[in-house]
N, C-alpha and C positions, 0 to 999 in steps of 0.2 A: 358308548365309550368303554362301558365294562366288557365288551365282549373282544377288545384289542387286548385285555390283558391274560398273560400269559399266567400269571404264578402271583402270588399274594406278596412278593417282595414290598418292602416300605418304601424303597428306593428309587423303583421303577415308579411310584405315585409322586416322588418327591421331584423325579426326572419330567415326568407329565408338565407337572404344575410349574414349574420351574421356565419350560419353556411357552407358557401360554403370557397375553399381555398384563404388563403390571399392573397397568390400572385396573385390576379386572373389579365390575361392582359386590357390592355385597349378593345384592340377586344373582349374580354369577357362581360368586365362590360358593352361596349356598345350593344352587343347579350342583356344582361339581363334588360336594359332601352327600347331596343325596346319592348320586349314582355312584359314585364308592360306596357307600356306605356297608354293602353288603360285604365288602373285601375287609374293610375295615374299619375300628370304632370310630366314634363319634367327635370322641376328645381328641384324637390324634389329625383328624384330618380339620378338627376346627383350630386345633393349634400351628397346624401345616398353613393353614388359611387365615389366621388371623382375625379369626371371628370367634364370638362367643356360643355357647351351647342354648343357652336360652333362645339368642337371638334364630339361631338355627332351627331348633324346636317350632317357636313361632311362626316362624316362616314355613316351618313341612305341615303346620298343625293348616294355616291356608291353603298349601297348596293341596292338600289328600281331602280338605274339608271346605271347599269354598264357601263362603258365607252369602247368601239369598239376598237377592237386592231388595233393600227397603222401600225401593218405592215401586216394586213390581206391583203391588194393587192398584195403586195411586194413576198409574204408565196404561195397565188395562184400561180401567175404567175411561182414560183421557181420550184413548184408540179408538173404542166404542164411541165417544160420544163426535167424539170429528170426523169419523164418516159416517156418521147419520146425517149432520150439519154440512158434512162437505169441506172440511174442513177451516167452518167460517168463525167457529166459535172463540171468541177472543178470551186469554188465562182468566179474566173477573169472572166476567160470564159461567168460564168452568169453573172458578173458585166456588161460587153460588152452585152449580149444579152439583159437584161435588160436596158440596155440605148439608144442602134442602135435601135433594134430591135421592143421594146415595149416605147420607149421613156420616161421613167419612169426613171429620175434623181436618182444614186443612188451611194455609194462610195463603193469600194471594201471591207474597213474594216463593211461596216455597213452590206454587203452581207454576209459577212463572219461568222457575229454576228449571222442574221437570221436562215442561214442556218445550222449553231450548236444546236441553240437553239430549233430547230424544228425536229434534225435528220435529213437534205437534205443535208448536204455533200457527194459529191462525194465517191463510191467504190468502186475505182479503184482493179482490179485484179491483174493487176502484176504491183504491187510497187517498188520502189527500194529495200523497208527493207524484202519485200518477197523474193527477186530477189536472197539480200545478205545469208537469213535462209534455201535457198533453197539449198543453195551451200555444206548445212554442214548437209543435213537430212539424216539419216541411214535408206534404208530400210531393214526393217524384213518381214521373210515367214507369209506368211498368217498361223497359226498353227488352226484356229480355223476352218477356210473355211466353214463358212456359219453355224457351228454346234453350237447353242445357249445351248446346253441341257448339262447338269452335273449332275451325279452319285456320287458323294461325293464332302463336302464342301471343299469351298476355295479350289479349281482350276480351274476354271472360273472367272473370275470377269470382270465385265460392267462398267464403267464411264462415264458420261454425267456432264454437266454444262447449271444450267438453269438458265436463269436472270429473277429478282425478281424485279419491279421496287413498290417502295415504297413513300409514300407522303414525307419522310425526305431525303431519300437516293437509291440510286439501289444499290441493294445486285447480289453477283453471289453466287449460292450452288451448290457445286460441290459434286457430291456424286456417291460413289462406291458398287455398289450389286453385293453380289453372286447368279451367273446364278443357283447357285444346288435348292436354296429358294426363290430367289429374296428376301433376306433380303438386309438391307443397314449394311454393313459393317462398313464403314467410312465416315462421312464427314464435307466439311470446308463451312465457310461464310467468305467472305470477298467483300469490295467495288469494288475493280479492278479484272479485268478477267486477271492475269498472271501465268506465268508458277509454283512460288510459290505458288499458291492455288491447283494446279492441287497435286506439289511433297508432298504438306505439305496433302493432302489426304490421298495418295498412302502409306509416312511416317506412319500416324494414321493406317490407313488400316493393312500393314504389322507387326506392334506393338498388336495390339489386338489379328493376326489370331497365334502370336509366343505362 
């Protein structure tokens, strides 16, 4: 941004700013003070900007000085200990190990926090709710038996579900090809991976090939 500007005028920064969006956030306007900054003070362009100087400050003292994640010991130690276990060891479990074992003061709920927030919860295989879905699954003959290839469309079809993870949200896309083109036939977006995302495909799917 600072290297479009030609000359230290006040005007041409007030020209800038003027045509950028109104709403701009505070984390914005304070992006656009640091990179002036060197053209000009501090006070004029937080006046320009409608932000205060503290606030400003604060905000460069984070960005030039990140602060160290508090629970990077806590995060290690969890990593270690779930691929020894295979990732079977459930937060109590590690609440205990992390306390006996590693002497690292720590509470079950805060364990429990970490280990979400990071993806280290346990993956257990046979759960109880697997245990109950297991009881009611139909199986059907293999009809395809290995044979991927199709001679005319829409009698084949492939479904996959791949997770998208995005800086606002994780998305799942779930999408159906015919094996005769590998075109994509049908498919959904949605935030959770359920069995609705799978039917409401299959639904789309079946709708188009009528």
């Amino acid at each position: 941004m600072t290297k479009k500007l030609k000359n230290n005028d006040p005007n041409y920064l007030i020209n800038y700013i003027s045509k950028q969006k109104i709403d701009l956030s505070k984390d914005a306007r304070f992006n656009i003070i640091f990179y002036f900054s060197s053209l000009h003070t501090v006070f004029l362009l937080c006046t320009l900007l409608n932000v205060s100087r503290s606030g400003y400050y604060k905000w460069r003292k984070r960005k030039l000085h990140p602060a160290t994640d508090p629970d990077s010991t806590f995060k290690k130690l969890i990593i270690e200990q779930q691929l020894l276990s295979g990732f079977t060891t459930g937060y109590r479990k590690m609440c205990l190990y992390l306390n006996r074992e590693k002497k690292k003061y720590i509470t079950e709920y805060k364990t429990y926090q970490i280990m979400a927030k990071y993806g280290l919860l346990s993956k257990s295989i046979h759960s109880k709710k697997n245990s109950i879905i297991n009881k009611y699954l139909v199986n059907y003959n293999n009809l395809l038996d290995g044979d991927f290839s199709a001679s005319i469309p829409n009698t084949k079809w492939c479904i996959d579900i791949t997770k998208i993870d995005t800086d606002e949200v994780t998305l799942y896309f779930c999408a159906i090809i015919d094996l005769f083109d590998r075109s994509i036939v049908s498919y959904t977006f949605h935030t959770k991976q359920t069995l609705s995302l799978v039917s409401n495909t299959i639904k789309s799917a079946i709708n188009k090939s009528n």
